[in-house]
Structures are given as structure tokens and as C-alpha cells.
MARSELO-815090 format. One record per residue (C-alpha): residue in three letters; x, y, z. Coordinates in Angstrom, 3 decimals. Layout:
REM MARSELO-815090
<rec residu="ALA" east="X" north="Y" up="Z"/>
...
***
This chain:
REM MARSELO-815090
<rec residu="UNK" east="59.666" north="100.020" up="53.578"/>
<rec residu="UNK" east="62.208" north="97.097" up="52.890"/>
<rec residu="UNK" east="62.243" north="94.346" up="54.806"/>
<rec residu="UNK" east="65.713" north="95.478" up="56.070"/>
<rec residu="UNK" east="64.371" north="98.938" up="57.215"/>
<rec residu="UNK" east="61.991" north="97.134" up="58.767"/>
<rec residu="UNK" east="63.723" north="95.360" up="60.629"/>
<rec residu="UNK" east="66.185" north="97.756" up="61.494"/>
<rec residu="UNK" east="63.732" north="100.329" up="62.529"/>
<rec residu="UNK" east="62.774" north="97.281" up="64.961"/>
<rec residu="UNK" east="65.682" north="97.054" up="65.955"/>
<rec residu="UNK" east="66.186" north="100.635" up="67.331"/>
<rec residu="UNK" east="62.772" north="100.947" up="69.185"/>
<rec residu="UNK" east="63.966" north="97.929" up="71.109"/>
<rec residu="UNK" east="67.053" north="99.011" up="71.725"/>
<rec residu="UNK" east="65.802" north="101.802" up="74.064"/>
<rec residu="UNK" east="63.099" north="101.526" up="77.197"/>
<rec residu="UNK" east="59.774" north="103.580" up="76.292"/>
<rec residu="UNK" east="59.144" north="106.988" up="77.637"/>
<rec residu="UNK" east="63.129" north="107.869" up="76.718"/>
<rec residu="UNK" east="64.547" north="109.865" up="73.512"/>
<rec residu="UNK" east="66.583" north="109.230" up="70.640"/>
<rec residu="UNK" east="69.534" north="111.596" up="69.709"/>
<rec residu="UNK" east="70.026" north="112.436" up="66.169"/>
<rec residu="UNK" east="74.018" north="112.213" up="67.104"/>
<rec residu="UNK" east="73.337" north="108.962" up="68.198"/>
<rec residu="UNK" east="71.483" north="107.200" up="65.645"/>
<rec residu="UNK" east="74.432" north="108.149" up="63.312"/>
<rec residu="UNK" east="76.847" north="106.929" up="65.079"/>
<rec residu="UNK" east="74.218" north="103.684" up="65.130"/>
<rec residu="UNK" east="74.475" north="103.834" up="61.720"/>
<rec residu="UNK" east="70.876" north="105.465" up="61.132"/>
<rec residu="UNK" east="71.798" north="108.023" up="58.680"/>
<rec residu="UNK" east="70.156" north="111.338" up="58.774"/>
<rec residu="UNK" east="68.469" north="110.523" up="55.586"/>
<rec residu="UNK" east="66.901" north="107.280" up="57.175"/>
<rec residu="UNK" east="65.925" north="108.866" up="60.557"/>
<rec residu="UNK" east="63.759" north="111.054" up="58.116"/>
<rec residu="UNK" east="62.389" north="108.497" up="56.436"/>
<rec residu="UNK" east="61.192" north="107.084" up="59.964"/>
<rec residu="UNK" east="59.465" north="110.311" up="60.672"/>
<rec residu="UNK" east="57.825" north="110.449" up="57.861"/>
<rec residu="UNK" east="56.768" north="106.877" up="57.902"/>
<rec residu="UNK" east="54.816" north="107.612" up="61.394"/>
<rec residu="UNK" east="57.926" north="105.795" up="63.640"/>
<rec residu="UNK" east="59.303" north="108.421" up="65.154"/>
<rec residu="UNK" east="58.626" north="112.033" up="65.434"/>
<rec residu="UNK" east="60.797" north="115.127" up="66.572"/>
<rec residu="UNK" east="60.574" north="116.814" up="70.311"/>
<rec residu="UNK" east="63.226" north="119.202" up="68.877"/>
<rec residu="UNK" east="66.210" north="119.592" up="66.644"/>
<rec residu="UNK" east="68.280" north="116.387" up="67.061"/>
<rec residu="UNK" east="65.987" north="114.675" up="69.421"/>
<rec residu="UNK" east="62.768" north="111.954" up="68.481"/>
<rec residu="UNK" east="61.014" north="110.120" up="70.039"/>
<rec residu="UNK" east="58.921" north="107.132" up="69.290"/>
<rec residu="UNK" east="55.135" north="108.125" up="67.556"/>
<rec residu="UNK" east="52.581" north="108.312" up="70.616"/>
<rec residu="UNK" east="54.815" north="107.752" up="73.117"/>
<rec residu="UNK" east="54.437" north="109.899" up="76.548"/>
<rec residu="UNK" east="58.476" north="110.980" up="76.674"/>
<rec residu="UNK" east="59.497" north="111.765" up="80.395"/>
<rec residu="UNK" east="62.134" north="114.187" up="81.989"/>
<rec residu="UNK" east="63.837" north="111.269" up="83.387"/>
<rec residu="UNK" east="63.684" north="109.412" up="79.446"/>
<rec residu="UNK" east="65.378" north="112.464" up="78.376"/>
<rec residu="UNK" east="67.711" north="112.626" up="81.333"/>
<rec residu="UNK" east="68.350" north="108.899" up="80.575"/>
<rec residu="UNK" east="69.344" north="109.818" up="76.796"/>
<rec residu="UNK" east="71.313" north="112.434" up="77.547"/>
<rec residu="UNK" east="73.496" north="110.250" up="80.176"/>
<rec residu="UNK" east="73.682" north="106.911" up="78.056"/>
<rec residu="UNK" east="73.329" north="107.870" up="74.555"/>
<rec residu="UNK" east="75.414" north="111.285" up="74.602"/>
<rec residu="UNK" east="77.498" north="109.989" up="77.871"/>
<rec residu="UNK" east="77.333" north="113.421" up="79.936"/>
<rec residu="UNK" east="77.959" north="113.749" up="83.478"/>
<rec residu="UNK" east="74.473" north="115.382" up="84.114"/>
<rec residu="UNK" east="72.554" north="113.759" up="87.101"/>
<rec residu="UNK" east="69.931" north="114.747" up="89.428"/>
<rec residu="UNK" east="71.167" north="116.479" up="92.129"/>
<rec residu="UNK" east="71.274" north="118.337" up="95.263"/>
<rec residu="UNK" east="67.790" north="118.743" up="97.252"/>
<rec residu="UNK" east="65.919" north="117.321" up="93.994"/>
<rec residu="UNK" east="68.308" north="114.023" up="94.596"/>
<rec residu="UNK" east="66.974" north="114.063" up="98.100"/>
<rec residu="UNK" east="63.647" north="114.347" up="97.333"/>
<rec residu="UNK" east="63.854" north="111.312" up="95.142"/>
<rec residu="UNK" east="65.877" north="108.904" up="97.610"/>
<rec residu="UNK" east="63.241" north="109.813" up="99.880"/>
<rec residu="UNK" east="65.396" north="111.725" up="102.502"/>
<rec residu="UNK" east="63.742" north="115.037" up="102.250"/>
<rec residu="UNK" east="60.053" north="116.170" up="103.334"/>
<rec residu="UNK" east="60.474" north="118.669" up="100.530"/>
<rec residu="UNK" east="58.671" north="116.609" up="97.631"/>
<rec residu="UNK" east="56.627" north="119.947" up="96.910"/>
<rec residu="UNK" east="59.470" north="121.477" up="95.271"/>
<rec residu="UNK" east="60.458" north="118.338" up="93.565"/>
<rec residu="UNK" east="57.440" north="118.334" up="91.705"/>
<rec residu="UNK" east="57.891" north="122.005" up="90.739"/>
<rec residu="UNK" east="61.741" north="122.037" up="90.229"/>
<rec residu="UNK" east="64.239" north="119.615" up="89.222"/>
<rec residu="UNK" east="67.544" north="120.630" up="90.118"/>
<rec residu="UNK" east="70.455" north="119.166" up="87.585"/>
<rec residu="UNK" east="73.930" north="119.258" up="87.967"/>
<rec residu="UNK" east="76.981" north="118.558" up="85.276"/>
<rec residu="UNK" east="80.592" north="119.230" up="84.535"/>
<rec residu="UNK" east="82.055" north="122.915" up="84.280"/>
<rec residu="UNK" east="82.035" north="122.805" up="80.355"/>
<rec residu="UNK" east="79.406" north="120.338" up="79.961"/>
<rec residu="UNK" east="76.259" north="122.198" up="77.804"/>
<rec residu="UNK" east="72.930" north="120.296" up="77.085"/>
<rec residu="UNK" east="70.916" north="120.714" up="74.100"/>
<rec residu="UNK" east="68.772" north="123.706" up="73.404"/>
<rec residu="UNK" east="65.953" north="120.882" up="72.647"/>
<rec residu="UNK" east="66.040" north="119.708" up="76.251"/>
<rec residu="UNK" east="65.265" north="123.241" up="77.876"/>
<rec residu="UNK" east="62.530" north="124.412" up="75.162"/>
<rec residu="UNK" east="60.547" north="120.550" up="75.566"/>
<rec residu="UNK" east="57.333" north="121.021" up="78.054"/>
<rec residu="UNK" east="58.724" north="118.470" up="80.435"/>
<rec residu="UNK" east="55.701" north="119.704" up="83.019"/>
<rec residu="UNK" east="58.388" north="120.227" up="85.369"/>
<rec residu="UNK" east="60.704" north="123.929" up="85.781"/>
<rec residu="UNK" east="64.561" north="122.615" up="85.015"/>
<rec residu="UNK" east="67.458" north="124.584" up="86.763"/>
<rec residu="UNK" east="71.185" north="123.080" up="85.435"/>
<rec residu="UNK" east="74.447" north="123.758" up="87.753"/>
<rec residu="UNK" east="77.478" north="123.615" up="85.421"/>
<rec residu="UNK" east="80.504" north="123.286" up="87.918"/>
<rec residu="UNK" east="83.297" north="121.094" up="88.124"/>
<rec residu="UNK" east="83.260" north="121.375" up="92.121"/>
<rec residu="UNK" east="83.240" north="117.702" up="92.640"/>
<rec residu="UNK" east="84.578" north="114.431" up="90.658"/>
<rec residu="UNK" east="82.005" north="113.920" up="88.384"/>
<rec residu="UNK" east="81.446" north="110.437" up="89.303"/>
<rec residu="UNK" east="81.982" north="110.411" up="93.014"/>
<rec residu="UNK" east="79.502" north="109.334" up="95.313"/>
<rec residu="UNK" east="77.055" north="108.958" up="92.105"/>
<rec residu="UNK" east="73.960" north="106.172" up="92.265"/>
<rec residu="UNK" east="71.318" north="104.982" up="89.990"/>
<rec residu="UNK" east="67.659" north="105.065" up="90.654"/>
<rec residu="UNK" east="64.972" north="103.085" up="88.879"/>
<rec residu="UNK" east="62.482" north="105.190" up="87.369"/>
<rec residu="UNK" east="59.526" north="102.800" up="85.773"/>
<rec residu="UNK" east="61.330" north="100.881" up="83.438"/>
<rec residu="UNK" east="64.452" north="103.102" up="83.031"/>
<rec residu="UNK" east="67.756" north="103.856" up="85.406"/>
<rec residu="UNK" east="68.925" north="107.449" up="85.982"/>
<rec residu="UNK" east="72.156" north="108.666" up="87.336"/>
<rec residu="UNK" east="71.541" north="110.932" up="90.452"/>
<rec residu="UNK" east="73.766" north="112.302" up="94.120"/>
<rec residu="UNK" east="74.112" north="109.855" up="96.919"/>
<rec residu="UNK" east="72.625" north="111.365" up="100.089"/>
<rec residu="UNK" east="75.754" north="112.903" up="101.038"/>
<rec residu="UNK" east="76.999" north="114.390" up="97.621"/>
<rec residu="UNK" east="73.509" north="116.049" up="97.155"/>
<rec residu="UNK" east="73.975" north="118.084" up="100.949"/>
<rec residu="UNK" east="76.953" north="119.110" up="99.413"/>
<rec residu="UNK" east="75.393" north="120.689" up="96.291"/>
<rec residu="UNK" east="72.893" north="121.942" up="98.399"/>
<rec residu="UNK" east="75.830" north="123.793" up="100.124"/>
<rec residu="UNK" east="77.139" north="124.966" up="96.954"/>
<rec residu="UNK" east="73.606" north="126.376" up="96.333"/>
<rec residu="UNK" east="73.571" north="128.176" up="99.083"/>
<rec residu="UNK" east="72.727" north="130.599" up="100.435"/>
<rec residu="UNK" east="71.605" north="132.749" up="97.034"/>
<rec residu="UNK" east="69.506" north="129.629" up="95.799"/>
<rec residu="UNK" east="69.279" north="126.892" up="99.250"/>
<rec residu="UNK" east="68.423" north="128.064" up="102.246"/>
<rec residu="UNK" east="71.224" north="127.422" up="104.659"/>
<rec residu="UNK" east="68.965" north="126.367" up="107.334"/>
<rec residu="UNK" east="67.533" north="123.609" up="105.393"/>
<rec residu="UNK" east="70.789" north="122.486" up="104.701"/>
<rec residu="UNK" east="71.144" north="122.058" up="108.208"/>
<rec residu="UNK" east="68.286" north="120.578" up="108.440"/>
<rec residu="UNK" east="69.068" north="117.924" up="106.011"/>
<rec residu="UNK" east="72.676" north="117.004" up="107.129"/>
<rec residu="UNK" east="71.222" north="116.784" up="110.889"/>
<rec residu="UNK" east="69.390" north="113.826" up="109.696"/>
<rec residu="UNK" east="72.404" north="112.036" up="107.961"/>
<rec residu="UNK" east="73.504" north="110.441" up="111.171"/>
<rec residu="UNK" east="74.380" north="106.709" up="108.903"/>
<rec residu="UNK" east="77.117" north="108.097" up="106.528"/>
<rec residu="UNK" east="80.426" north="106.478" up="105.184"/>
<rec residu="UNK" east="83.276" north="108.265" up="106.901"/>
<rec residu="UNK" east="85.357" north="107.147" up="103.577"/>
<rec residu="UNK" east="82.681" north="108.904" up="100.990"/>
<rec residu="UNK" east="82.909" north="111.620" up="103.159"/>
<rec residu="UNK" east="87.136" north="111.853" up="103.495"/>
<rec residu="UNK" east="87.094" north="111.450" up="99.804"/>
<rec residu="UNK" east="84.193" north="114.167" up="99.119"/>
<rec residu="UNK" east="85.923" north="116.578" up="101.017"/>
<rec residu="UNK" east="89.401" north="116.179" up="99.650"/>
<rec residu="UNK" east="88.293" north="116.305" up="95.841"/>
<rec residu="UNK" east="85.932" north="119.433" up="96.822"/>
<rec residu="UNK" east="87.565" north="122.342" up="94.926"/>
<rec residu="UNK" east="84.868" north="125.196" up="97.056"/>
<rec residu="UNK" east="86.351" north="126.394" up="99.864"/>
<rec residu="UNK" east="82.838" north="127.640" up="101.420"/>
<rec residu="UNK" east="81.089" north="124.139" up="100.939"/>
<rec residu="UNK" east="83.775" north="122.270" up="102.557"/>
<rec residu="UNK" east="83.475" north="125.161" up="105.923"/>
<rec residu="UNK" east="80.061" north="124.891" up="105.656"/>
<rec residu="UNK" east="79.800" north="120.957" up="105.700"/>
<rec residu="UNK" east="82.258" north="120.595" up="108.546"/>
<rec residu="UNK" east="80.616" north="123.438" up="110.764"/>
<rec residu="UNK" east="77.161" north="121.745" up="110.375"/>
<rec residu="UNK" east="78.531" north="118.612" up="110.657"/>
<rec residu="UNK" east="80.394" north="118.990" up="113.874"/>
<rec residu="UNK" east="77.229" north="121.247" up="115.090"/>
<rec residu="UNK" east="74.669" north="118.206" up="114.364"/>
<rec residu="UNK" east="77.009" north="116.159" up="116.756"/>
<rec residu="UNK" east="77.781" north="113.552" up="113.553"/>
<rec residu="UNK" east="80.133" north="110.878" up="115.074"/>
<rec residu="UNK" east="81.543" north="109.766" up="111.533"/>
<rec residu="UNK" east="83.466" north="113.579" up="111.865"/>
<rec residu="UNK" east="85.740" north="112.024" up="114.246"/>
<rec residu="UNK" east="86.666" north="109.502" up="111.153"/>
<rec residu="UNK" east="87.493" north="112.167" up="108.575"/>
<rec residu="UNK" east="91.288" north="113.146" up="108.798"/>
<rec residu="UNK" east="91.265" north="117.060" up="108.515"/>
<rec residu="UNK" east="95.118" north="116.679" up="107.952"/>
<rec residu="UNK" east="94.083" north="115.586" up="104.074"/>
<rec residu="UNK" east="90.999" north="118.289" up="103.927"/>
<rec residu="UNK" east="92.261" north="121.833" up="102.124"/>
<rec residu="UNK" east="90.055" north="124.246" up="103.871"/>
<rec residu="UNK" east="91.779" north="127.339" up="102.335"/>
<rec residu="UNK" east="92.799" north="130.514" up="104.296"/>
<rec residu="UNK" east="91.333" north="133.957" up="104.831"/>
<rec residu="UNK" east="87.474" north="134.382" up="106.573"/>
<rec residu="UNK" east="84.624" north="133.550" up="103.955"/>
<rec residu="UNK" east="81.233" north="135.762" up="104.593"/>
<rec residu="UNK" east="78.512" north="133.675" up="103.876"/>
<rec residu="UNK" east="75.929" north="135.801" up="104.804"/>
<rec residu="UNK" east="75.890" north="139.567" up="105.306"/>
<rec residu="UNK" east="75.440" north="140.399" up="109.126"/>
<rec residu="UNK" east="76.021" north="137.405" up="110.407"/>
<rec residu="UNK" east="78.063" north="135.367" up="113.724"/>
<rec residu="UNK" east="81.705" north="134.332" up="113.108"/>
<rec residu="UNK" east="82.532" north="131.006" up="113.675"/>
<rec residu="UNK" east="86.539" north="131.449" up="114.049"/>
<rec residu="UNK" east="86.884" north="127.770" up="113.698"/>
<rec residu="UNK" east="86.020" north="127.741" up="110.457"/>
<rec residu="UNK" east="86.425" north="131.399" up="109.265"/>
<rec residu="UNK" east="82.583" north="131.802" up="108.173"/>
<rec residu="UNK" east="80.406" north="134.279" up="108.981"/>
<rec residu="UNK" east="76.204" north="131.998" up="108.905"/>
<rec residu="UNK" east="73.399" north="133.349" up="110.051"/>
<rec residu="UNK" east="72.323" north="133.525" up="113.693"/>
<rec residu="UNK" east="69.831" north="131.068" up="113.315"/>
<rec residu="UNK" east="72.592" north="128.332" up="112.706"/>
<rec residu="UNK" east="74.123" north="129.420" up="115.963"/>
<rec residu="UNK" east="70.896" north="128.068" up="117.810"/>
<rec residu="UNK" east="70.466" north="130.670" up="119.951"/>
<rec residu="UNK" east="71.323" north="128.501" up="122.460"/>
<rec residu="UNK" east="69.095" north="125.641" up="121.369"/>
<rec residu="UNK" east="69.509" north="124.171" up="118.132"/>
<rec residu="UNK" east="72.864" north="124.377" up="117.516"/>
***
């Protein structure tokens, strides 16, 4: 290899933390023709976890390195989300399932690769296309090792757990989770629930919200908040809350107790 290559080739495995992968798409438009990225496999510097994706020779790739690609090097809206977000901010006692399943969430017409699904990340992937919320709204960065990944505030992932629910999140848990948000930005909130395009995640949130006793509700001016019209059944069977037009299960009523 030329001295150029070589230090080209340098170059690019600098240019991106270890554990992460490198997009065929992107190296072009790096200027890392597809002739040359084959060249680097088959000198031993990089080597293929699927069609368009490499990663460096030996190195121990990551769901979050991938996650990371996918965000910075293709620019997608995918992030971590909902009760797997929670799980990582350390605001859920659910870490079983978030070392199980990793719940992802992106735009409404947003696809990702076939390579990312069929790679053994050691970890069972479930991705929520919907354009439900702002893409970036209420969006942080965590530091995984020696990368950053995109993933839901607190307060954006109870509200895909609420779009989850109940066919995939157990309402009740959702409850459970919003009962201990008791420090949340009125503001984020306001501006959550006037960009939310579901009708039933916005009832949901503001019948839990007002039933966990949340002072920030008395903050959030309804008067901007589109809560629809007609009655929504949530769940078959269940108690009417005329407030909100839901029908939720009798458990979230309490029983006199919890609620």
C-alpha cells in the first residue's frame, strides 16, 4: 500500500471511536471509493458486518457503535427510546428487559439498513417508525464508553411508552413510571404535548399525570393542548374517565387506593 493509502486509511480509523461502524455510503461521500474500501478489506483493515457496513479488523462492534453510525454518519433520527431510554438514564427498575430488548424509535419514513437487523448485536432490537413527536424534541445524549448516543429525555420516553401501550407497554407500568417523575420541566412538557400528533398518548399522559398528583400539571396551559374529540377505548372492558374520554383499566382507577 502507498504511502498515501496509508495514511489515509489512518486517517479514517481515527476519525471514528472504536467499537462503532463504518457506512459504505459514508466513506464515499469521504471520498473512500468503493474500489478502495475493498482494497482495505482485503488488506486485513476493515472487514464487512453486512452489505454497506465494516468495521475495523478485530474490533468488538457494539449496538450502541452501530446506533452511533447510523445517527452521525447517515444523520437519522433513530434514538433509544421509550422504557429502554429509561432503563439507561437509570429511572427504571426494569434493567432486565433492557438487557433483553432495546426499544428504538425514528421518523415515520425513516428505514434502517437490512445489515443492522440481521448483525448478532446479543441484544433483541424492536424499531417504532412514527412521526408522533418532533424528532428532536426533548432528545439527550448519553456517553456510552468512549462514544455518545442520541436517546428520550425522561419525559419523552413515558410518552413513547404511552404510545406503546397497551398492545406492547403495560399501562400500569406506565403509571408507574410517570408517578415517579415528580422533577419535570413544565415547558418540555407544554411543548411535548402541543407537538404530540396521538390523541390517546396525550389523554393518557394527562389522566396519569393529574392522578399521580404532579404539581408541574398546574403549569401546562390545556388552552394550547389539542386533545381531540370523541371517547378513545383503550382497553376493552374497562372504567370511563369522562374527563378525558378514555376507557383504562380498573387497576388505574386504584380501587380506591392507588389512584
Amino acid at each position: 500500500m502507498s504511502t498515501e493509502n496509508h495514511s489515509k486509511i489512518n486517517y479514517l480509523l481515527q476519525s471514528q471511536p472504536y467499537g462503532t461502524v463504518f457506512l459504505s455510503s459514508w466513506l464515499a461521500m469521504e471520498g473512500y471509493s468503493p474500489d478502495l474500501q475493498k482494497r482495505y478489506r482485503n488488506s486485513g483493515w476493515l472487514e464487512s458486518v453486512g452489505t454497506g457496513a465494516m468495521k475495523r479488523f478485530g474490533d468488538a462492534v457494539t449496538v450502541d457503535g452501530a446506533i452511533f453510525a447510523l445517527q452521525n454518519q447517515l444523520k437519522l433520527s433513530v434514538h433509544i427510546g421509550a422504557k429502554s431510554a429509561l432503563a439507561r438514564l437509570g429511572k427504571s427498575h426494569y434493567l432486565e428487559m433492557g438487557d433483553s430488548e432495546l426499544l428504538l424509535f425514528g421518523s415515520a419514513d425513516e428505514k434502517l439498513p437490512k445489515w443492522f437487523f440481521d448483525y448478532n448485536w446479543g441484544v433483541k432490537i424492536k424499531y417504532n417508525a412514527s412521526g408522533f413527536l418532533p424528532d428532536n424534541l426533548a432528545i439527550e445524549e448519553i456517553e456510552v464508553k468512549n462514544l455518545t448516543v442520541k436517546i428520550s429525555s425522561p419525559i419523552r420516553a413515558i410518552f413513547e411508552c404511552l404510545y406503546l401501550a397497551p398492545q406492547e407497554q403495560s399501562l400500569m407500568e406506565c403509571y408507574e413510571l410517570l408517578e415517579g417523575m415528580g422533577n419535570i420541566r413544565p415547558a418540555t412538557v407544554q411543548e411535548l404535548l402541543e407537538t404530540c400528533s396521538s390523541v390517546k398518548v396525550k389523554r393518557l399522559f394527562l389522566f396519569m399525570a393529574e392522578s399521580a398528583g404532579h404539581s408541574w400539571l398546574k403549569h401546562v396551559d390545556m388552552k394550547k393542548v389539542n386533545l381531540g374529540s370523541g371517547k378513545r377505548s383503550i382497553v376493552p372492558q374497562g372504567i370511563y374517565v369522562p374527563k378525558y374520554q378514555i376507557t383504562v383499566p380498573k387497576e388505574l382507577m386504584g380501587n380506591g387506593e392507588d389512584i
